[in-house]
BALOBA-1460 file (C-alpha; in Angstrom, 3 decimals):
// residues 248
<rec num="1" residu="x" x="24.896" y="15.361" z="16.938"/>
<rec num="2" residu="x" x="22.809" y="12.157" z="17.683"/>
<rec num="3" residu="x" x="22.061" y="10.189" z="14.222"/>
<rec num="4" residu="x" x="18.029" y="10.375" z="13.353"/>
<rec num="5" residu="x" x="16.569" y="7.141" z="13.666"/>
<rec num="6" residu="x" x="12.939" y="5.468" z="12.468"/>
<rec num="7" residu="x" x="11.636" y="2.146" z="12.796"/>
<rec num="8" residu="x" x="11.921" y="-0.828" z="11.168"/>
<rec num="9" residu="x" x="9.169" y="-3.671" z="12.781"/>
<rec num="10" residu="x" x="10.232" y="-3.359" z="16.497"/>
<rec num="11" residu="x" x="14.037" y="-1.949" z="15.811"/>
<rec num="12" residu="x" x="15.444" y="1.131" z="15.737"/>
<rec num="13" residu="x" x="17.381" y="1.711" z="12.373"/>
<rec num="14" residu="x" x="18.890" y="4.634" z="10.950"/>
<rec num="15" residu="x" x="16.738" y="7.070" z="9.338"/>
<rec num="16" residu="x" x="18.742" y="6.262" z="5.764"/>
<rec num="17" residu="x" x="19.337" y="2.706" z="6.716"/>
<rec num="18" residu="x" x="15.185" y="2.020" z="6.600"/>
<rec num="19" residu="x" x="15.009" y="2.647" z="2.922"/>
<rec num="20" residu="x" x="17.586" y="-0.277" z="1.849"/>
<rec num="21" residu="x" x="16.481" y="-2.521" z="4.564"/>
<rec num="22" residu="x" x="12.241" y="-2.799" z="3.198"/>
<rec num="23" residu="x" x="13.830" y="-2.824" z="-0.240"/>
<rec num="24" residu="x" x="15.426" y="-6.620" z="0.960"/>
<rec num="25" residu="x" x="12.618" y="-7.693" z="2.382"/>
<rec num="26" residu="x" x="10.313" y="-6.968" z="-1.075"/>
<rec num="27" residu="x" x="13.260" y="-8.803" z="-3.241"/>
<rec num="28" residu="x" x="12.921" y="-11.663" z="-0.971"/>
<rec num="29" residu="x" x="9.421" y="-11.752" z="-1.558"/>
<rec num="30" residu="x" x="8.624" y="-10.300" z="-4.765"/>
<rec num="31" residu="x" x="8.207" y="-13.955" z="-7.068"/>
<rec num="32" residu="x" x="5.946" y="-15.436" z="-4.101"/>
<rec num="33" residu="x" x="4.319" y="-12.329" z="-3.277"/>
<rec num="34" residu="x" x="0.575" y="-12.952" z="-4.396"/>
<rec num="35" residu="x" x="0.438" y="-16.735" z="-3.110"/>
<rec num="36" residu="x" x="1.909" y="-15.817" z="0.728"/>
<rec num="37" residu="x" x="-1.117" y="-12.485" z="0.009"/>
<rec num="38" residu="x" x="-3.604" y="-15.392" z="-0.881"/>
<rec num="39" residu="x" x="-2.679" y="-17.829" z="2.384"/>
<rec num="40" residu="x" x="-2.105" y="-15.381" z="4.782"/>
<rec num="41" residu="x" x="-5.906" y="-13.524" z="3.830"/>
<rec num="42" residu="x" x="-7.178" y="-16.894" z="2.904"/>
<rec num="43" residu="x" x="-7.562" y="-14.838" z="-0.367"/>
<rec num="44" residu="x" x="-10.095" y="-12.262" z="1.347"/>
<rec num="45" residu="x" x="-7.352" y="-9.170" z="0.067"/>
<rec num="46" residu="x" x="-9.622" y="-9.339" z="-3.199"/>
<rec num="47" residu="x" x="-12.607" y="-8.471" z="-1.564"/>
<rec num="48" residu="x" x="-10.551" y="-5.594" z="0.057"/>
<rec num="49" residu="x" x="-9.197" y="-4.604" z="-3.111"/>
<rec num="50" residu="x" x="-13.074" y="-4.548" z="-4.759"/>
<rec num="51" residu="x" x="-13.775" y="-2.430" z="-1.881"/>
<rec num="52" residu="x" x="-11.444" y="0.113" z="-2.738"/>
<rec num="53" residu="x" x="-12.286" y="-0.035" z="-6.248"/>
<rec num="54" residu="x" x="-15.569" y="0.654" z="-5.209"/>
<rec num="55" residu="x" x="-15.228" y="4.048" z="-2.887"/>
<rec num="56" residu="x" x="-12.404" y="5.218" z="-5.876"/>
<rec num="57" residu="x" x="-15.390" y="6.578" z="-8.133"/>
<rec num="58" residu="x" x="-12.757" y="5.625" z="-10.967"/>
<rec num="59" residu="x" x="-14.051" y="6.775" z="-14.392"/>
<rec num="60" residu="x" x="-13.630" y="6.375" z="-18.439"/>
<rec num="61" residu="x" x="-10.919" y="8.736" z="-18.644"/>
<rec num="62" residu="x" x="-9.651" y="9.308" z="-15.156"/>
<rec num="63" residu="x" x="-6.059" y="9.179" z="-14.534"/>
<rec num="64" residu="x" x="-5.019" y="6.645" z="-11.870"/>
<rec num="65" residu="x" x="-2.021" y="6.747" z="-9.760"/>
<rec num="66" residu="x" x="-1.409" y="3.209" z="-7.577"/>
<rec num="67" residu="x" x="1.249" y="3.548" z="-5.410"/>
<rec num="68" residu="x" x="3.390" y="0.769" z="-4.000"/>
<rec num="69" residu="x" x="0.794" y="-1.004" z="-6.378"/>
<rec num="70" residu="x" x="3.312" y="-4.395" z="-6.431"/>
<rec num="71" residu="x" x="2.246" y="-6.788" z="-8.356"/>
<rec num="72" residu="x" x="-1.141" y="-4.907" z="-9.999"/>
<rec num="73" residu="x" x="-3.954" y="-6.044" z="-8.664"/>
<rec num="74" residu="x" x="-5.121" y="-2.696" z="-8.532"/>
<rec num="75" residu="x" x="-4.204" y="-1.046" z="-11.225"/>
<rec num="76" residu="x" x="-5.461" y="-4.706" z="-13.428"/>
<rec num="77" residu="x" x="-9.020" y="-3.291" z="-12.235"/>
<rec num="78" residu="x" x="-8.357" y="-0.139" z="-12.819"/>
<rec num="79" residu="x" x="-7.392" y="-0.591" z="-16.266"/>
<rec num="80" residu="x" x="-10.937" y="-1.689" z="-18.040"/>
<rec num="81" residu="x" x="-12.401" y="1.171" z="-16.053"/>
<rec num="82" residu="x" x="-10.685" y="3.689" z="-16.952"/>
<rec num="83" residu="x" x="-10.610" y="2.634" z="-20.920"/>
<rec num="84" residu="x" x="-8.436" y="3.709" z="-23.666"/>
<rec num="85" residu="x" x="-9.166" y="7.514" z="-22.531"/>
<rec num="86" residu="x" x="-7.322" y="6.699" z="-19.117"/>
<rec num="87" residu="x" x="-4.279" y="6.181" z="-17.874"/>
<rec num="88" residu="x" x="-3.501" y="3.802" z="-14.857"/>
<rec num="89" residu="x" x="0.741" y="4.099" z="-13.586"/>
<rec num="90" residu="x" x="1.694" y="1.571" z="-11.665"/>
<rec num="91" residu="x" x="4.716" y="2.633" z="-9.318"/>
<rec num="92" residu="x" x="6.697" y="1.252" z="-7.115"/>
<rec num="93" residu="x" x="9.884" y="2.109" z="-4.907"/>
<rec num="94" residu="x" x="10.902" y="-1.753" z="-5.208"/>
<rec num="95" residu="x" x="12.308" y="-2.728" z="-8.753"/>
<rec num="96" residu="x" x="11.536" y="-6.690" z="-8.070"/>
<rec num="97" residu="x" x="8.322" y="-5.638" z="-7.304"/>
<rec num="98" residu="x" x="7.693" y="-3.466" z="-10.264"/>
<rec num="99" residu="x" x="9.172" y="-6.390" z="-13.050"/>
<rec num="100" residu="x" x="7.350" y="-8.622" z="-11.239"/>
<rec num="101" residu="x" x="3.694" y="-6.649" z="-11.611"/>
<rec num="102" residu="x" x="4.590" y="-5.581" z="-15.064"/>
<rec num="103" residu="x" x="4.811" y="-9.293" z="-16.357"/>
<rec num="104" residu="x" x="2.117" y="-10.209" z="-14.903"/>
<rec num="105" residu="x" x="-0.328" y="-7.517" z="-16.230"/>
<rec num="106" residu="x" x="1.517" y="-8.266" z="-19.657"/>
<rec num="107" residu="x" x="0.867" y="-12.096" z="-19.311"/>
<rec num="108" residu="x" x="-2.777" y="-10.933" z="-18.629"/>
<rec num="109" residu="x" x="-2.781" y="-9.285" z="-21.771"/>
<rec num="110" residu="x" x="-3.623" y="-6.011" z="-20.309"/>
<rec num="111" residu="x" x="-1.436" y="-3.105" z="-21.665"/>
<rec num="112" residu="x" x="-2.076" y="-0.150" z="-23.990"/>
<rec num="113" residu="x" x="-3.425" y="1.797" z="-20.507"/>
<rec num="114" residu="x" x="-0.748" y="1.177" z="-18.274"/>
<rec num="115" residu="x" x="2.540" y="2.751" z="-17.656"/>
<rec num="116" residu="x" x="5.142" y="1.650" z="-15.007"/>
<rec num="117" residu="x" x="7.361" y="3.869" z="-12.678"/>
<rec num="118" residu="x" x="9.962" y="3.291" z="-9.953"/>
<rec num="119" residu="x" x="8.907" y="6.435" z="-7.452"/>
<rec num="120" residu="x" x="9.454" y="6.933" z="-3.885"/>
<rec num="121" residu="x" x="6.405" y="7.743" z="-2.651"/>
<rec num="122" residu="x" x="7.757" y="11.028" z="-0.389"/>
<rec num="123" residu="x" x="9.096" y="12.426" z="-3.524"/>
<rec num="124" residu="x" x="6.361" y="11.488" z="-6.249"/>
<rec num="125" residu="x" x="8.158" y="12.996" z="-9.562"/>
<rec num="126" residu="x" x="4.574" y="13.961" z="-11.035"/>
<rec num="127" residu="x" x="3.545" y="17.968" z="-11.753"/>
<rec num="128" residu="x" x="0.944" y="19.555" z="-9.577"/>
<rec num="129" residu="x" x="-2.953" y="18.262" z="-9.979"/>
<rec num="130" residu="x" x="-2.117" y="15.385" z="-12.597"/>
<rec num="131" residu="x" x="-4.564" y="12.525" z="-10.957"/>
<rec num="132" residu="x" x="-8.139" y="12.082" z="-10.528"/>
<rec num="133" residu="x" x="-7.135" y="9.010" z="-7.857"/>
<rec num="134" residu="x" x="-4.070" y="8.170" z="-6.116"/>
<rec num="135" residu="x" x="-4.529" y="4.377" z="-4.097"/>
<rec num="136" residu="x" x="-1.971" y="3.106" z="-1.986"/>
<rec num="137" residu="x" x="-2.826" y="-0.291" z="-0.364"/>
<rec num="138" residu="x" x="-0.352" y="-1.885" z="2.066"/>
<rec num="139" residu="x" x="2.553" y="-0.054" z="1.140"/>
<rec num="140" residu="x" x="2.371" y="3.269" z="3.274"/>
<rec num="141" residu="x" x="3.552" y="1.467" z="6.679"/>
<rec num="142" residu="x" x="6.855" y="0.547" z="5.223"/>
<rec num="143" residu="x" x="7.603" y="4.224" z="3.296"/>
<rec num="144" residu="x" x="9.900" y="5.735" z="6.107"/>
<rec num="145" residu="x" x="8.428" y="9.431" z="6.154"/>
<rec num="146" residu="x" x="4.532" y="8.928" z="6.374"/>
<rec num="147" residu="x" x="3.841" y="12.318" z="6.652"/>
<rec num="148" residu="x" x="5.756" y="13.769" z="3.508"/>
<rec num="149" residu="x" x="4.535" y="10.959" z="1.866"/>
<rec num="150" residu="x" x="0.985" y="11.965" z="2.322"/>
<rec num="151" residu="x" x="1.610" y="15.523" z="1.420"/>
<rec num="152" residu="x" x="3.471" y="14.552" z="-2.165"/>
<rec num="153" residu="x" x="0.383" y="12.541" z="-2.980"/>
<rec num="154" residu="x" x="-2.038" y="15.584" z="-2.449"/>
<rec num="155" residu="x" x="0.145" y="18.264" z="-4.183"/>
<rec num="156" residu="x" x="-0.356" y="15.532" z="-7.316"/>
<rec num="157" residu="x" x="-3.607" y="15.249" z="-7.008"/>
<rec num="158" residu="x" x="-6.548" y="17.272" z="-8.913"/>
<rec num="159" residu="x" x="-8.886" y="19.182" z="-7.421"/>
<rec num="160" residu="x" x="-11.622" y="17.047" z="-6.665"/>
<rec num="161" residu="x" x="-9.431" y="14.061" z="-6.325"/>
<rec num="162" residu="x" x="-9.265" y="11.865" z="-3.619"/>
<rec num="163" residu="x" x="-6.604" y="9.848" z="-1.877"/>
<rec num="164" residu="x" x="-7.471" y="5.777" z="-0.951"/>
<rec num="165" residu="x" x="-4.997" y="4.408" z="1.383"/>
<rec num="166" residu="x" x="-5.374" y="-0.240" z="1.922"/>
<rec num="167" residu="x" x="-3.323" y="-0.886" z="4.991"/>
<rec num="168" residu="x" x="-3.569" y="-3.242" z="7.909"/>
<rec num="169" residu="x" x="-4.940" y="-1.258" z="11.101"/>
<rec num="170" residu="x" x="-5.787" y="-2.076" z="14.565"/>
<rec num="171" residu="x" x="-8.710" y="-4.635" z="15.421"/>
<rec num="172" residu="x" x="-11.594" y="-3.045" z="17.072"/>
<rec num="173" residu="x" x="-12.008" y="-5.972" z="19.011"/>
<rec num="174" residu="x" x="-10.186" y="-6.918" z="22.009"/>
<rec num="175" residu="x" x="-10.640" y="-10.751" z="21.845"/>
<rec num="176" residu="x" x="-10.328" y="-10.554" z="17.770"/>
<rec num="177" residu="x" x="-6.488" y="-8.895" z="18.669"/>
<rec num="178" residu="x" x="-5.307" y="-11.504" z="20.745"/>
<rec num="179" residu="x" x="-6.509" y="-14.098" z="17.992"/>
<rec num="180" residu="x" x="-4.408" y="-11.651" z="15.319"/>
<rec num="181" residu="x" x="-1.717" y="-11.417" z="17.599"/>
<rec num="182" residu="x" x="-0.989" y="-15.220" z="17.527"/>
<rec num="183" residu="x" x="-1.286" y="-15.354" z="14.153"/>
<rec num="184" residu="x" x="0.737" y="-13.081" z="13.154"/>
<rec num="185" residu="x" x="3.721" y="-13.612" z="15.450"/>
<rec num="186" residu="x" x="3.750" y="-17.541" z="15.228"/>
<rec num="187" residu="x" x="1.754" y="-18.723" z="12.383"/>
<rec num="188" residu="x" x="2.908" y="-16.065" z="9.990"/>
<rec num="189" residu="x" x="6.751" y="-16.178" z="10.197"/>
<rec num="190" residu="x" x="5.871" y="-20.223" z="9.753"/>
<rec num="191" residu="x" x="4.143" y="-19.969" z="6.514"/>
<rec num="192" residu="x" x="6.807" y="-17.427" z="5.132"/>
<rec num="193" residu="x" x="9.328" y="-19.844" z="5.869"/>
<rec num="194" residu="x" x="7.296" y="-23.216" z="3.981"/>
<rec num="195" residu="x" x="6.908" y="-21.211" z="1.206"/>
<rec num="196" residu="x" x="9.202" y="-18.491" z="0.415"/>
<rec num="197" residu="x" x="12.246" y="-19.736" z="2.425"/>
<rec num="198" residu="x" x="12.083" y="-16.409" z="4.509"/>
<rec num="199" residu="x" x="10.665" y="-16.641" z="7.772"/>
<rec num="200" residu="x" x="12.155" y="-13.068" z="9.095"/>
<rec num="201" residu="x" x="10.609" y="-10.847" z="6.087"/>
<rec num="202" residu="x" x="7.044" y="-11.979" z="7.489"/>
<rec num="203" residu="x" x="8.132" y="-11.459" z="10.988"/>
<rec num="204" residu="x" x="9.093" y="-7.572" z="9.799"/>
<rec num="205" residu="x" x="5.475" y="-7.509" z="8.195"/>
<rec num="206" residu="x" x="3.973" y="-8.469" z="11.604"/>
<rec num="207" residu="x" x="6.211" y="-5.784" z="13.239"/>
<rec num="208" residu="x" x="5.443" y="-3.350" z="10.753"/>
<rec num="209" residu="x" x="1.345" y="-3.691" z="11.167"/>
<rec num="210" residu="x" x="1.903" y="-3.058" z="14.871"/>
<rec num="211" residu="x" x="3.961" y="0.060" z="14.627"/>
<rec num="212" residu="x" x="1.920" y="1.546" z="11.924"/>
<rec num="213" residu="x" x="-0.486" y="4.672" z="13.139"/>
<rec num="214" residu="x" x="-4.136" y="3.301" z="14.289"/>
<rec num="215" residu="x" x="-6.732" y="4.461" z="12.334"/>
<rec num="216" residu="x" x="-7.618" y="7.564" z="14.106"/>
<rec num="217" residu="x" x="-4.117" y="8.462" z="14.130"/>
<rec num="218" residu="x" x="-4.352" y="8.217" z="10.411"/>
<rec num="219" residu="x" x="-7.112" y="10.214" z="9.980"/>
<rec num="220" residu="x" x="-5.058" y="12.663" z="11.180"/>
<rec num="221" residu="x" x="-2.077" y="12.442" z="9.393"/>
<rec num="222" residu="x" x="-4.352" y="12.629" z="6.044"/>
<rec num="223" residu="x" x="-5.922" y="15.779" z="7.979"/>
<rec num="224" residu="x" x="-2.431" y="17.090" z="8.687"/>
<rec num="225" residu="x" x="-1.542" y="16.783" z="4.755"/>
<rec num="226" residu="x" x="-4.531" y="19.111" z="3.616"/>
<rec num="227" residu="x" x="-7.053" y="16.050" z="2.942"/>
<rec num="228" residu="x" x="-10.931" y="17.403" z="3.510"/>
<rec num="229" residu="x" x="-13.742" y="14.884" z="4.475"/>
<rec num="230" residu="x" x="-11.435" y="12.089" z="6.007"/>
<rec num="231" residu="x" x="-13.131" y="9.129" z="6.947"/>
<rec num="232" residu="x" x="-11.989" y="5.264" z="7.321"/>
<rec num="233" residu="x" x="-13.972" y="1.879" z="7.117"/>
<rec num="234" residu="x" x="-12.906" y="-1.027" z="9.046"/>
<rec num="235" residu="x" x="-13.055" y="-4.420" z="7.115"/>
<rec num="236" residu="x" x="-13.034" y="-7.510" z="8.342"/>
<rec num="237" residu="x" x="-13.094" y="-5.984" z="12.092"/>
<rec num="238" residu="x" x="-10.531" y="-3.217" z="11.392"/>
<rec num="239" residu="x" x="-7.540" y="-5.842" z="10.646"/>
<rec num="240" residu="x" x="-7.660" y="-3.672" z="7.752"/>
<rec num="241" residu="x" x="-9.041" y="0.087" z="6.999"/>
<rec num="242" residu="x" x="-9.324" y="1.724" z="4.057"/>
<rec num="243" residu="x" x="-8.473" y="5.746" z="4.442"/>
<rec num="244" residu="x" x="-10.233" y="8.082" z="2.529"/>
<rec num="245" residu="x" x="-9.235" y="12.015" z="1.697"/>
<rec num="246" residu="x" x="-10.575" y="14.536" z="-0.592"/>
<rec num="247" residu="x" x="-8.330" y="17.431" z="-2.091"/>
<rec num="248" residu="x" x="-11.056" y="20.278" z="-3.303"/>
């Protein structure tokens, strides 16, 4: 019987082996993670970020799941929104990640409506209808089973809840993808290299935009998963979408 295998940037890898092998790349990472985010978006991930604080319709009192949420610069918006009433978890599959986020929000001073949680996101370990919002942004192209991922994070959503997914996508512009294709498999590696000391973690990340699902494609995964009233908007000429599902 032929092993199962999945991707991992432009190799094949074991379907097990994928797992271990993103977990590397975000311990490499994790301390340098939001200067390489700032450089390599010349900080415009914030305004990305606001966006999809914006279409969350986050509330006092809404319950807030952030998935692969990293270092917290989600759920640190989150937090004064939903107030004391609210609950924001931050979760992560990568443990350097997760220490890395919760010092941060702690250095911030923002606690009291936070929790933290080491989750894989195909498995979420949350009861039925607990969250008014699940986000995800830039973490779904590295979980190894998209699909069952997606369908975890609706069976924990409420009714009425909806489903944000951040990830990089597929310019809509022909001469805009060459330009992003340069970048990303020259420049990129480059600056990873000056400033983390890991040129082949940001030579995965370029690998792993490409061989992520366009953003139709994704519409129909979230479609596939139960989502109602999927839509996407294209930012900054659809090097990034933000995904949008309803559970009713």
């Amino acid at each position: 019987m032929s092993k199962q295998t999945t991707h991992f940037g432009f190799k094949d890898v074991a379907l097990e082996e994928k797992q271990g092998m993103v977990a590397q790349v975000f311990d490499s990472v994790a301390v340098k993670y939001d200067l390489m985010n700032d450089l390599m978006s010349a900080g415009v991930h914030r305004l990305w970020k606001r966006f999809t604080i914006e279409k969350s319709a986050a509330r006092p009192g809404h319950q807030i799941l952030d998935l692969a949420g990293g270092t917290g610069d989600l759920a640190k918006l989150f937090s004064p929104i939903v107030g004391a009433k609210g609950q924001v978890i931050l979760a992560d599959i990568n443990d350097s990640m997760l220490k890395v986020g919760r010092d941060r929000l702690i250095d911030d001073g923002i606690v009291g409506n936070i929790d933290f949680a080491q989750v894989n996101a195909e498995a979420l370990p949350f009861a039925d209808n607990s969250f008014d919002c699940i986000t995800i942004a830039f973490g779904l192209r590295n979980v190894t089973d998209k699909q069952k991922a997606l369908s975890s994070m609706y069976r924990v959503l409420k009714p009425g809840g909806r489903l944000l997914v951040l990830e990089f996508s597929k310019p809509i512009h022909e001469w805009l993808n060459k330009i992003y294709d340069v970048y990303s498999f020259n420049l990129l590696p480059k600056i990873g290299q000056i400033i983390t000391g890991d040129e082949q973690s940001y030579r995965y990340l370029a690998e792993s935009i490409r061989m992520h699902p366009d953003q139709d494609s994704l519409k129909q995964m979230f479609e596939q998963a139960q989502f109602e009233d999927c839509d996407y908007f294209n930012l900054t000429g659809g090097i990034v979408a933000l995904h949008r599902g309803f559970k009713y």
